[in-house]
N, C-alpha and C positions, 0 to 999 in steps of 0.2 A: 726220442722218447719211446717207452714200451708202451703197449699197450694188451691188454685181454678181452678187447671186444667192447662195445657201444651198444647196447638194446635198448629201443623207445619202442613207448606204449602210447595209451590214451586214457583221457576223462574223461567225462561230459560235464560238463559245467551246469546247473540248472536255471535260470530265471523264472521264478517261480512256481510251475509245475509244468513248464514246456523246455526242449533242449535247446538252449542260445549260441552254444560256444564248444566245440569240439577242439580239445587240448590236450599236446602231449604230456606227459611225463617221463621217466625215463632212467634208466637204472646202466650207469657204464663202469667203468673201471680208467683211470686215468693216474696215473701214475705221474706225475706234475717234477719230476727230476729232472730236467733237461739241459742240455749243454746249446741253448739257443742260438746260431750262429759263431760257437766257437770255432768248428774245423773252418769255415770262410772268414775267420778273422784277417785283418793284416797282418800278420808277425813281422817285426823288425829284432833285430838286433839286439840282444838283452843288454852289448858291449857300447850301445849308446848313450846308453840310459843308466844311473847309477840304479845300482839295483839293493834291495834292504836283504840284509839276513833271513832266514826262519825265522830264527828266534827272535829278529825286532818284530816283526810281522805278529809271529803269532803273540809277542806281548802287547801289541796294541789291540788285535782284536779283542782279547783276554778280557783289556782293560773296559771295550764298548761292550762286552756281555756282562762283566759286570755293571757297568752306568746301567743298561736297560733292567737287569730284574732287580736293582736296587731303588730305582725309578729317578737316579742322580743326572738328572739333564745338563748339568755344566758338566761335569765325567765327561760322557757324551760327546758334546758339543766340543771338547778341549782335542778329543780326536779328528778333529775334521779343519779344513784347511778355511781360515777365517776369512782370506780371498776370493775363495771362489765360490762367490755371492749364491747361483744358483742354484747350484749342489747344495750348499749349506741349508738354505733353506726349505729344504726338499727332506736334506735328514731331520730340522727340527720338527716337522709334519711327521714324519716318520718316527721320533721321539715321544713326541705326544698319542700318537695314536696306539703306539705299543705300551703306555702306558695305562690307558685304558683293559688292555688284552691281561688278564687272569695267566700269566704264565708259570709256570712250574721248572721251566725249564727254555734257556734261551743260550746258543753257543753259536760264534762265527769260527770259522776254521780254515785254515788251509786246507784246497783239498790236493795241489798241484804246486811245489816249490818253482817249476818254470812259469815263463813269463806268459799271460795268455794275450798280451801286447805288450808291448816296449816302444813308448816314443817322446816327444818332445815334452805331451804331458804328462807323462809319469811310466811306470812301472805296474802292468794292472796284471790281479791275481785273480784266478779262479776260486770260491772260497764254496763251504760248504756249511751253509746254517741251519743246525737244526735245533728245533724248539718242540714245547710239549703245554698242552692247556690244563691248568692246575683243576682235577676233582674230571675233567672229562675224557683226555688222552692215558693208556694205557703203554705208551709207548712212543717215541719222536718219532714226529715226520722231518724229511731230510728234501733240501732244498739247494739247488746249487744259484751262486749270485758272485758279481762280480763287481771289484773296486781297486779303484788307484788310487796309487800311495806315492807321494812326494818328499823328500826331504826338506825342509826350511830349516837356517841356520837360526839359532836359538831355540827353536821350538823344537828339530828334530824329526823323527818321519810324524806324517798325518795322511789321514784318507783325504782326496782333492777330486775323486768324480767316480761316476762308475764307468763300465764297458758300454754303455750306449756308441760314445765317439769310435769306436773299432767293431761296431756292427754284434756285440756281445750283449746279450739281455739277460735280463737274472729273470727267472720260473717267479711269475706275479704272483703278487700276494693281496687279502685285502686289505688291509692296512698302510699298500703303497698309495691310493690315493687321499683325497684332503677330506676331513673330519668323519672320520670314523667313530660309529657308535655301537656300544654292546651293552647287550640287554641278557639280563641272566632271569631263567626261569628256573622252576623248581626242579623240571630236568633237563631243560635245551638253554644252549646259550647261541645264542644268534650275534654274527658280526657284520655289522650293514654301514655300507658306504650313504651316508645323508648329508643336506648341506644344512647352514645355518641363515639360510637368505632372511630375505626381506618377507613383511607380510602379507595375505591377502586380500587385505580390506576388510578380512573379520575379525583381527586381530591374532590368529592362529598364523604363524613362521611355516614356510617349507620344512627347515628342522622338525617343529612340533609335527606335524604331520607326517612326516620319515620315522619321526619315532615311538608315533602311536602305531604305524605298520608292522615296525620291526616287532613292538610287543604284543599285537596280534597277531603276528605270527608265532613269536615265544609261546604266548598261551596256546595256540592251538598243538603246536607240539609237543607241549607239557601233557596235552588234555592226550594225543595221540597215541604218547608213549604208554601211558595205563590200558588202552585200547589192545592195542597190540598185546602188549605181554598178555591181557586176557587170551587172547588167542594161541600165540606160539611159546608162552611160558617163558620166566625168567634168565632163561639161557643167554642174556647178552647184556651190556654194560646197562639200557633202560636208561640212556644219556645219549643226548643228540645235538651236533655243531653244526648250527644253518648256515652261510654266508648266501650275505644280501646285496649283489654289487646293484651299480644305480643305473648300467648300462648293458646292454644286449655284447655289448665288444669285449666291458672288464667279465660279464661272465663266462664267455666264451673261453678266454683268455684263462679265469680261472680252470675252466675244465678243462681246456688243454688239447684232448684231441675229439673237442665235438668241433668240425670247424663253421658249423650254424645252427645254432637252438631253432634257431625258425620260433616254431608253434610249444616247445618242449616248457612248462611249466616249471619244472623242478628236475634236479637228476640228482641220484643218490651216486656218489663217485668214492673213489680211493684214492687219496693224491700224499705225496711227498714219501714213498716208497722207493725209491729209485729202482722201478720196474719189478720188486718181488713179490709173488703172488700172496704170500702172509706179512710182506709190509707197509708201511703208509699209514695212516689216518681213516676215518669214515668221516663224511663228511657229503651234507645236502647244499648243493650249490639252486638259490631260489634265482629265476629271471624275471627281470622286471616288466618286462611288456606281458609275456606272456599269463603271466600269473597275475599281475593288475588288472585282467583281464577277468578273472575268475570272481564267480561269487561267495558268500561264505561257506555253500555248501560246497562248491567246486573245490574252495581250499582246503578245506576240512577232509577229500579223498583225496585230493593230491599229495596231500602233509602223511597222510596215515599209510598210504600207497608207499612212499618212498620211505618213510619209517620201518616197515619190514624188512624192504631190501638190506637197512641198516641192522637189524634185526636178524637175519637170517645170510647175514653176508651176501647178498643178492651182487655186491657191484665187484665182489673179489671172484664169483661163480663162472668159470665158465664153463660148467660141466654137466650140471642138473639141466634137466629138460625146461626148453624154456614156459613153457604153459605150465609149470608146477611155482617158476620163481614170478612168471608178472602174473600170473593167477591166483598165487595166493596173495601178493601184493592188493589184486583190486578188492578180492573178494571180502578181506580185511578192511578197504577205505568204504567199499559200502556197504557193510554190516554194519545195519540198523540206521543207515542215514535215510530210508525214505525214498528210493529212488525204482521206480517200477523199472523191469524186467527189460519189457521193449523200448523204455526209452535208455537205460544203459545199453540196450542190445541192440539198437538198430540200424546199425548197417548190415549186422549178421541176418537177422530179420531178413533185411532187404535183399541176399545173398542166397540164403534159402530159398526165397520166392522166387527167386528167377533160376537157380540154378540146383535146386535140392541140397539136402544134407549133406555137410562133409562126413566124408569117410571116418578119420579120428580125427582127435586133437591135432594143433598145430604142432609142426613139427621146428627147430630150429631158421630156419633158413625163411620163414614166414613172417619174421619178426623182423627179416632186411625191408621187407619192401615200401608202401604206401599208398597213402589216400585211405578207402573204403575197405581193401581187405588187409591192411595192415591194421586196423581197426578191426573189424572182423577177427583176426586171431585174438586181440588180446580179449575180446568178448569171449571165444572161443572157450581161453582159457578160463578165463574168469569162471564159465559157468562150467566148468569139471570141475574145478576145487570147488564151486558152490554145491555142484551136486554131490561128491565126498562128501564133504562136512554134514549134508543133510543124510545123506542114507547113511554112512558111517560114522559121522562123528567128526567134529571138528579136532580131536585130537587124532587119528588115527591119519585125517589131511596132514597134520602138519610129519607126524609118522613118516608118512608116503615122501612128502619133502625131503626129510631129514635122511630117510633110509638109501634116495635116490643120490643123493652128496655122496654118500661114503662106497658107493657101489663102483668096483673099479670098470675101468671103461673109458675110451675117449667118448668128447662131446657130441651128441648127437646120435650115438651109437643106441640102438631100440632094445638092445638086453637090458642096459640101465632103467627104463622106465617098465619093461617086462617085469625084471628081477624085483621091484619097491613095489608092484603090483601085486603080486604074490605075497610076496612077505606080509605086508600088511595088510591088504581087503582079499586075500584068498583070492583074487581072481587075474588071471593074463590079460596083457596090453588088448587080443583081439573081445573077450568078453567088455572089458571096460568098456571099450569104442562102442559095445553093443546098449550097454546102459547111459554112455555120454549122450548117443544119437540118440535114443527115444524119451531121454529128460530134454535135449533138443526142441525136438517135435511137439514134446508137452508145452514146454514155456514158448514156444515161438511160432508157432503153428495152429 
């Protein structure tokens, strides 16, 4: 799997006007194409195993893209081998829940004529599905998945398992696990793994309360997206895909190469690109511990926080300085939420007092670490784009953003944030540092 880098931030969560809950959020880039255990597959023999044509192949897939965006479950189901009970009933899960899914576009494919196994149970093919979300995707995301294919006399070839038994995983989706629910907002459509259980003795279901979460959080990012555009302007689609798995392991698993959310609230990623930096999907993968965690003001900066990055491409970036993309991120989730100075700032606060003012802004490499001063940067940041936007204008911050993207240069390189300095506030990286530090001093000292 490629990747472009993983950068986490912080929020504070409030409990009524004291700090309860220090939580990350987190902006990466995940590229969710991958060939999971196929180079350690077992390969045997393709001369074992009767092996199908292409072109039976690809007319059976043909046949399951059309069942699914026609929403014909018998289609479907007539592709799959009626013996083998638990697979079977794995894809009718999987039928229904795509059926729920707004799709625009739905295609299985070959993406490898050779065998990615060949054994006693069938013939298993490497395939390549990609799909597209009707009114929100601008373009497929691409996913690799695997499935075997049997011949039965009468029937002819059918799908009978996937690559699990040869060590092959298909790139997780949400919709692999059991009752998936999606809640369409007036701009976000959120897809959340919830169950249907039993009651609590008030007569309200697990379900009904998974699915009053998922539409508070649709609403709050419905409410999020008009936030933002106020701020960095209509320059991007102002449409946003949540996915809500029900487990710290399936989201992981969605995001592909964080290999532990830990504390991480939300991460705004790119998945189903196969690795190129203008392709994939946007998409906010929400965690459930972490973010259950949060109160509704904590949710309301984390939703608005990761909304930017979606906004300003923050999870395909890896170029712009990072105190410009998680800075303009916070400073956008807490504009106008209420939340004083030192208590978003105070580990910096506390950093200060023991050890005086940073020099400048953070610099890239500030944003690997943790605890207190990993925290500390993203306050760092936070409060340069706060203080842009106050001396100059919240449009000339986003300027300064925009102007640092296009400036050539590798990542990290100090002419790129020199060069968007000038251009836009007339002033050099070392002047800035000199107004960052004493608006510092002001708010925190």
């Amino acid at each position: 799997m490629s990747s472009a880098g993983t950068w986490q931030g912080r929020v504070a969560a409030l409990t009524g006007v004291a700090i309860a809950l220090q939580l990350v959020t987190a902006v990466g880039y995940a590229a969710l194409h991958r060939e999971t255990g196929h180079a350690a597959a077992s390969l045997r023999s393709a001369a074992t195993v009767p092996a199908p044509s292409p072109a039976t192949v690809t007319a059976l897939l043909q046949r399951r893209s059309r069942a699914v965006l026609t929403h014909d479950r018998t289609a479907f189901l007539a592709t799959v081998d009626p013996s083998a009970q638990a697979f079977r009933a794995g894809q009718e899960t999987l039928f229904d829940n795509l059926a729920k899914v707004p799709l625009a576009a739905w295609r299985e494919s070959l993406a490898d004529t050779r065998a990615a196994a060949a054994a006693d149970d069938g013939w298993t093919a490497r395939l390549t599905l990609t799909y597209r979300l009707r009114a929100f995707d601008t373009k497929d995301a691409a996913y690799t998945q695997y499935l075997t294919f049997q011949r039965h006399q009468g029937t002819g070839w059918v799908v009978s398992g996937d690559g699990s038994t040869h060590g092959l995983r298909d790139d997780p989706q949400i919709w692999d696990g059991p009752d998936l629910t999606v809640i369409r907002g007036k701009r976000s459509l959120v897809l959340g793994e919830g169950g249907t259980g039993v009651g609590d003795g008030t007569g309200v279901t697990e379900g009904e309360t998974r699915t009053a979460e998922l539409r508070d959080i649709a609403r709050r990012l419905d409410t999020g997206v008009g936030l933002v555009s106020k701020v960095v302007g209509d320059r991007w689609a102002r449409r946003v895909v949540a996915l809500a798995p029900a487990t710290e392991q399936q989201a992981e698993e969605l995001v592909g190469d964080v290999r532990n959310l830990g504390d991480i609230a939300a991460l705004a990623t790119v998945s189903g690109g196969a690795g190129e930096a203008d392709g994939g999907v946007d998409r906010v993968v929400i965690t459930p511990t972490a973010f259950g965690r949060l109160n509704g003001l904590g949710r309301h900066v984390v939703l608005t926080h990761e909304l930017v990055h979606v906004a300003m491409g923050g999870a395909r970036d890896g170029h712009t300085p990072m105190w410009l993309v998680e800075g303009l991120a916070d400073y956008v989730g807490y504009k106008d939420a209420g939340v004083s100075t030192r208590a978003a700032a105070r580990e910096l606060a506390g950093l200060i007092s023991s050890d005086g003012l940073p020099a400048a802004p953070p610099g890239r490499s500030a944003f690997t670490g943790s605890g207190e001063r990993l925290s500390a940067a993203y306050e760092e940041a936070w409060l340069a784009c706060r203080m842009i936007a106050e001396r100059y204008g919240e449009g000339r911050l986003v300027r300064v953003y925009r102007t640092a993207a296009a400036v050539p240069g590798d990542a990290g390189d100090p002419r790129i944030e020199d060069r968007a300095l000038r251009d836009v506030l007339g002033v050099d990286a070392s002047r800035f540092a000199a107004q960052w530090r004493a608006y510092l001093r002001k708010e925190l000292t």
